[in-house]
Each structure stands twice: as C-alpha cells, then as structure tokens.
C-alpha positions, -999 to 999 in steps of 0.1 A, spaced: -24 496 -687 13 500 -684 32 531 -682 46 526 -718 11 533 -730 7 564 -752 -11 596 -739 -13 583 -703 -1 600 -673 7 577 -643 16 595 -606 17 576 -573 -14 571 -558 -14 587 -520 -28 577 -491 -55 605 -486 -64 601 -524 -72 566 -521 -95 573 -489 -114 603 -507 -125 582 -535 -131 546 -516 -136 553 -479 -141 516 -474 -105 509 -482 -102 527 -447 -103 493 -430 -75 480 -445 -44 479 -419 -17 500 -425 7 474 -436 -14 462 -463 -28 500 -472 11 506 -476 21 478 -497 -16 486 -526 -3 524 -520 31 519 -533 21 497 -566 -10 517 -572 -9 541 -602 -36 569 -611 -41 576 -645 -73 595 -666 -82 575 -698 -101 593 -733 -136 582 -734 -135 549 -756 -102 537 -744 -99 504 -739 -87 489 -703 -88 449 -709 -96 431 -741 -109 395 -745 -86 371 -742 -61 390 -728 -49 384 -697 -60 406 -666 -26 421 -653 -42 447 -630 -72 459 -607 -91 487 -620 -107 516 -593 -126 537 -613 -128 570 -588 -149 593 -614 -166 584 -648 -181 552 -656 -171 518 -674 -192 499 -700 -179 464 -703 -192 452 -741 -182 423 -762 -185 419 -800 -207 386 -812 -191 364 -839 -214 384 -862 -199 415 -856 -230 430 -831 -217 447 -796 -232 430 -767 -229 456 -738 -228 434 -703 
C-alpha cells in the first residue's frame, strides 16, 4: 500500500483516531505514540483488494479498525486455500 496506488485515499492518522479503534495502543508512551502517529496512514480499501501478495515483501503493518481480512493462498493447482 503506497500512496501512488490507484483509488486510495491516505490522511494522517490522529491521535484520538488511533485510541478509538485500538484502546490498547493507549499504553504506548507518548514518544513512541508520536513517532507510529506521524508515519501512520488511514486508508478504506474495495472489498477484494489485495494488501500483501506472496512473495512480496511486507513493507508495512496493517490495523484493520472496521471490516475484516481473509488471508488465502492459491495451490499449484489453481484451488484457493483460505488460512
């Protein structure tokens, strides 16, 4: 997921935002909080879209605040194998 990607929106992730959806992330100090806050980007993805594909290399951490993820992977046959 990068911000050159077609049809996403990215915005700054803020503070309150972050604590809403992941109230656990309220025991992080605030000079580590500050440093995630400032990289952290929010973005809604289509149903279907893809966030990492095998064999790519994982660039990023993925908090999924609403919706769900199903993680699959296709057999040398061609069958999906949900995991």
């Amino acid at each position: 997921m990068t911000p050159g990607n077609a049809g996403l929106r990215y915005s700054p992730v803020s503070r309150p935002e972050w604590l809403t959806a992941f109230p656990e992330l309220g025991a992080i100090d605030d000079r580590q909080w500050e440093a995630i806050a400032r990289s952290a980007l929010v973005t809604n993805l289509r149903e279907g879209s893809a966030v990492y594909r095998e064999g790519e290399p994982c660039k990023y951490s993925v908090l999924v605040a609403q919706g769900s993820v199903r993680v699959q992977r296709s057999s040398t046959n061609g069958h999906v194998i949900a995991l």
